[in-house]
GUKEFI-820994 format. One line per 3 residues: number of its first residue (from 1); their letters; for each residue x, y, z of C-alpha. Coordinates in nm, 2 decimals, m for minus. Layout:
<rs>
NUM> a> X Y Z  ...
</rs>
This chain:
<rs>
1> xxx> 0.00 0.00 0.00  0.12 0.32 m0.06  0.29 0.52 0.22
4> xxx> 0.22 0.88 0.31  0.55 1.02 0.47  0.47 1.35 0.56
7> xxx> 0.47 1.49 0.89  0.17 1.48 1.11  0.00 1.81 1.19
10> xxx> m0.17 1.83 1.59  m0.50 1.78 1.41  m0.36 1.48 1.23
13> xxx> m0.25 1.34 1.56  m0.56 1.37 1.75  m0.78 1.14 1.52
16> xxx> m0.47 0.88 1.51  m0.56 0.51 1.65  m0.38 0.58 2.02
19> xxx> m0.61 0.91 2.06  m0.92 0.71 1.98  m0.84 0.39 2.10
22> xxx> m0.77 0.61 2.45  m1.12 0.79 2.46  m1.26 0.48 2.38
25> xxx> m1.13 0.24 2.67  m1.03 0.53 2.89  m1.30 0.73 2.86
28> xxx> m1.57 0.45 2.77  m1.75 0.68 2.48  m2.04 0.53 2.36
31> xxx> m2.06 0.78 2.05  m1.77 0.70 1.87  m1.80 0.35 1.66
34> xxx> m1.96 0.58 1.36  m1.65 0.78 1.37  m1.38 0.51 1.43
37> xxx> m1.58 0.31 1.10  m1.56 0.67 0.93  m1.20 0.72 1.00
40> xxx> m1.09 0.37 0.86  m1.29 0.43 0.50  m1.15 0.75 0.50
43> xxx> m0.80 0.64 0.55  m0.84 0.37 0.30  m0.95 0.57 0.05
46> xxx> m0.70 0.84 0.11  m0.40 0.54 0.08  m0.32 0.65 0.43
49> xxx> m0.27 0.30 0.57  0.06 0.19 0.56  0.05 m0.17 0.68
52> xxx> m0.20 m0.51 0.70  m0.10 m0.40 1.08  m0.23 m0.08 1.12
55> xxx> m0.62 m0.25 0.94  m0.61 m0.48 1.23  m0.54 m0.22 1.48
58> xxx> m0.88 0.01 1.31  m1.06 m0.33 1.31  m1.01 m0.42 1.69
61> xxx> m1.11 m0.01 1.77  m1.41 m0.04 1.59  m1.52 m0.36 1.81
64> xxx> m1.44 m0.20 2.13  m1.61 0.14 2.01  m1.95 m0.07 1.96
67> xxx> m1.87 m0.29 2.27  m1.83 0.06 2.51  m2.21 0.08 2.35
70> xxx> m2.30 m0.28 2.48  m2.34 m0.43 2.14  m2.06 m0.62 2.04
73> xxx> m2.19 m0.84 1.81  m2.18 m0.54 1.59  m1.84 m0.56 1.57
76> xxx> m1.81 m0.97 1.50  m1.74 m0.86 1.10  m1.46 m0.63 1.23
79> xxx> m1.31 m0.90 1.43  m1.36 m1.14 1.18  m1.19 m0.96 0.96
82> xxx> m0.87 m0.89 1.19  m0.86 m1.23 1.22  m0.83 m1.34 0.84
85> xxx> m0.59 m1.06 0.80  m0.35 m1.14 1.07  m0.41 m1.54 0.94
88> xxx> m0.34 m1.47 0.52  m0.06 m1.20 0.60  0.15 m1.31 0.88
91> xxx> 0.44 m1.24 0.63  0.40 m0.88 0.61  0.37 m0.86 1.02
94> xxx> 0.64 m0.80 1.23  0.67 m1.13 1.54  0.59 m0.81 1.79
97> xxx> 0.28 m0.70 1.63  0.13 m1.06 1.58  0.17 m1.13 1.97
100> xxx> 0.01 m0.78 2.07  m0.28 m0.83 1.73  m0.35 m1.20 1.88
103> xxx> m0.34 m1.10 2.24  m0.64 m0.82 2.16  m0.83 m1.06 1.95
106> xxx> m0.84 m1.34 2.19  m0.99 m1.04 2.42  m1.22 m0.98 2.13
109> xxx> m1.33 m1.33 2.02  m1.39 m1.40 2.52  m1.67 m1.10 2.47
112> xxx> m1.79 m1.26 2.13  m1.87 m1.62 2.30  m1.60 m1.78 2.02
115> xxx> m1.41 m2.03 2.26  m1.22 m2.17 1.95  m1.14 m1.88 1.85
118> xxx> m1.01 m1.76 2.16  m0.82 m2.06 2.22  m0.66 m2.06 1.88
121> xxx> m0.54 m1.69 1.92  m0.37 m1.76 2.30  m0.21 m2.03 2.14
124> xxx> m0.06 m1.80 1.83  m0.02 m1.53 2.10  0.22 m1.76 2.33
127> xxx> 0.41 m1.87 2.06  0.52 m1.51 1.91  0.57 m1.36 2.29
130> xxx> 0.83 m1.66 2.32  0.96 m1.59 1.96  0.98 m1.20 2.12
133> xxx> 1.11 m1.34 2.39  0.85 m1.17 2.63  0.83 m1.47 2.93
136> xxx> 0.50 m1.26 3.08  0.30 m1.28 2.79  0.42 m1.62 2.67
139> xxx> 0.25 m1.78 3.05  m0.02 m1.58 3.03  m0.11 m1.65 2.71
142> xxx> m0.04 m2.01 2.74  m0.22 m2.04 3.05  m0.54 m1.87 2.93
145> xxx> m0.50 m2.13 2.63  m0.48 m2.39 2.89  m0.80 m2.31 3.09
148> xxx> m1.01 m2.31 2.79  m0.89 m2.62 2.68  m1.07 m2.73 2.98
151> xxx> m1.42 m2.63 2.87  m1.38 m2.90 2.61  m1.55 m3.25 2.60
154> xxx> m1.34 m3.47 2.81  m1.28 m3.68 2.51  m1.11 m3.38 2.30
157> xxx> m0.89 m3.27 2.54  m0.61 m3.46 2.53  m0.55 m3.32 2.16
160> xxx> m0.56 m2.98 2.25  m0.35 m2.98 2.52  0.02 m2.87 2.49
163> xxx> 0.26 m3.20 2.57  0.52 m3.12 2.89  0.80 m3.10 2.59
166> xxx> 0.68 m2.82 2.45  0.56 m2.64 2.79  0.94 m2.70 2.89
169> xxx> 1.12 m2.54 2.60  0.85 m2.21 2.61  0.87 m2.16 2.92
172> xxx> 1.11 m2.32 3.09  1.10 m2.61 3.39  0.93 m2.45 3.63
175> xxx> 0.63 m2.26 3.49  0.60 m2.53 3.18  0.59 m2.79 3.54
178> xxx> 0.30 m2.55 3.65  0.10 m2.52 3.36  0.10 m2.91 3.30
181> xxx> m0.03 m2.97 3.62  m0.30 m2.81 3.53  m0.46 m3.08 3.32
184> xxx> m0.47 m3.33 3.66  m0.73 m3.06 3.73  m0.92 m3.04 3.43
187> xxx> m1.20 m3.34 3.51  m1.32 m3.17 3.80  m1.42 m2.86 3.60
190> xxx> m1.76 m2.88 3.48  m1.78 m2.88 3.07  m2.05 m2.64 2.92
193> xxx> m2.14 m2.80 2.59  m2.30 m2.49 2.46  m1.95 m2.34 2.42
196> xxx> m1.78 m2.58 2.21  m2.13 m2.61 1.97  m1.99 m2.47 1.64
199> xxx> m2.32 m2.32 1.60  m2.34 m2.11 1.92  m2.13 m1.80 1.78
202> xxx> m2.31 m1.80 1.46  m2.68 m1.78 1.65  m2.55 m1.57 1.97
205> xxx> m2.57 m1.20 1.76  m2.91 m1.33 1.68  m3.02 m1.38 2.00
208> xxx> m2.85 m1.12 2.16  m3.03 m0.81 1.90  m3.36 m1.01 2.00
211> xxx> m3.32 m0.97 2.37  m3.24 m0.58 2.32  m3.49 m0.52 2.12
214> xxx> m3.75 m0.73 2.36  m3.63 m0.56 2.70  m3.59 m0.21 2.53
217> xxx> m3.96 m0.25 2.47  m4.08 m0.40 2.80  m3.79 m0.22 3.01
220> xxx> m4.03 m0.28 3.35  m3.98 m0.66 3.30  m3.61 m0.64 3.28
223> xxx> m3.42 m0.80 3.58  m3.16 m1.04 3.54  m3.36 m1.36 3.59
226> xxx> m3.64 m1.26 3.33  m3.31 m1.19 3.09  m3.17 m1.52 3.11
229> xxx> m3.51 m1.72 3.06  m3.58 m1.50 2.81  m3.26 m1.59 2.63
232> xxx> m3.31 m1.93 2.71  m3.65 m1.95 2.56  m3.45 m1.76 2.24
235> xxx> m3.16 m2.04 2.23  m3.38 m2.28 2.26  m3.60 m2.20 1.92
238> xxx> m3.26 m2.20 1.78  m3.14 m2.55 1.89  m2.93 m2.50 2.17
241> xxx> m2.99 m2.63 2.56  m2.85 m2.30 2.75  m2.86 m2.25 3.15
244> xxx> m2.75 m1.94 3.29  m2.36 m1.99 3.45  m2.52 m1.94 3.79
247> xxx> m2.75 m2.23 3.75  m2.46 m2.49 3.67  m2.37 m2.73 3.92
250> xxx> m1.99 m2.62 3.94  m1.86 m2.31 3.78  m1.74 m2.27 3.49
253> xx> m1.33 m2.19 3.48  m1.29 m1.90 3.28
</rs>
């Protein structure tokens, strides 16, 4: 893409990504996704975007712009986009901006109910913080990878989860010891099948717009136990057996 190398004015600066990015999860605005999603076609049409990098970055922004306004599903196309761009053109990405652009998605993908997805960007995001040689986000990363792998049938587990070997040469004996461990734990945890049902991210935006539109319209019913049978009642049309977390026998490890 073509580069534009001319200095910034203050003006310039102030509608950059780190201004808007900082209102947005600083300040929470709720006002600004129209702006963020103007600011991106305007710098694509101008050839102002000088990397596959910086489209991710305007991507994730827009998702946190419409999930400040409690809609995220809004942003699932952003996201979803990020995601194909940092999978097709990992070439033209430095190993420092793929660990930050996988840490944010796997953020991105928790709010958007995608536990595959979430578990598949922890597991790029360990990788290239060890290839950056950053030791705090390579355990986080690889420990938020872990604990989701424990949401998983019992019977797919055992392919998801690292091997010692590998834990080891990451992250060396003694956390790569400690994350290990943690799959002796793993059958105690209760497994929620509606996470790992490849159809529940594909219906949840549905039934999430259905439950604003229902309770924006009948706001005196609204409490949190008429919200969760109504989205039960919503899930179920669709196919899928939800209980509300609190209704589980044993909690959930997220």
């Amino acid at each position: 893409m073509k580069k534009n190398i001319r200095a910034k004015t203050e003006e310039e600066i102030k509608s950059s990504y780190e201004y808007l990015f900082e209102k947005i999860m600083k300040d929470k605005r709720k006002d600004l996704s129209q702006f963020v999603l103007s600011f991106r076609e305007q710098l694509l049409k101008e050839n102002k975007v000088e990397s596959f990098g910086e489209l991710v970055a305007l991507d994730l922004l827009y998702f946190h712009s419409v999930n400040n306004a409690d809609e995220p599903w809004k942003g699932r196309e952003a996201v979803g986009e990020a995601y194909r761009l940092l999978q097709t053109r990992k070439e033209t990405f430095s190993k420092e901006e793929l660990r930050i652009s996988y840490l944010k998605l796997a953020e991105a993908f928790d709010y958007l109910e995608d536990i595959d997805k979430e578990r598949e960007c922890y597991d790029e995001a360990a990788y290239y913080a060890f290839q950056t040689q950053d030791a705090k986000d390579a355990i986080f990363a690889k420990e938020r990878e872990i604990r989701l792998v424990s949401r998983y049938p019992e019977e797919e587990r055992a392919n998801l989860f690292p091997t010692y070997e590998s834990l080891i040469m990451m992250l060396g004996l003694e956390e790569g010891k400690r994350l290990f461990a943690l799959e002796k734990e793993m059958p105690s945890i209760i497994h929620d099948p509606v996470e790992t049902n490849p159809l529940f991210p594909k219906i949840i935006d549905k039934v999430n717009i259905a439950l604003k539109e229902y309770f924006d319209a009948h706001m005196s019913e609204f409490t949190l136990e008429n919200y969760n049978i109504k989205k039960r009642q919503l899930l179920l049309k669709e196919g899928i057996d939800w209980t509300a977390p609190y209704e589980n026998k044993k909690e959930v490890n997220k």
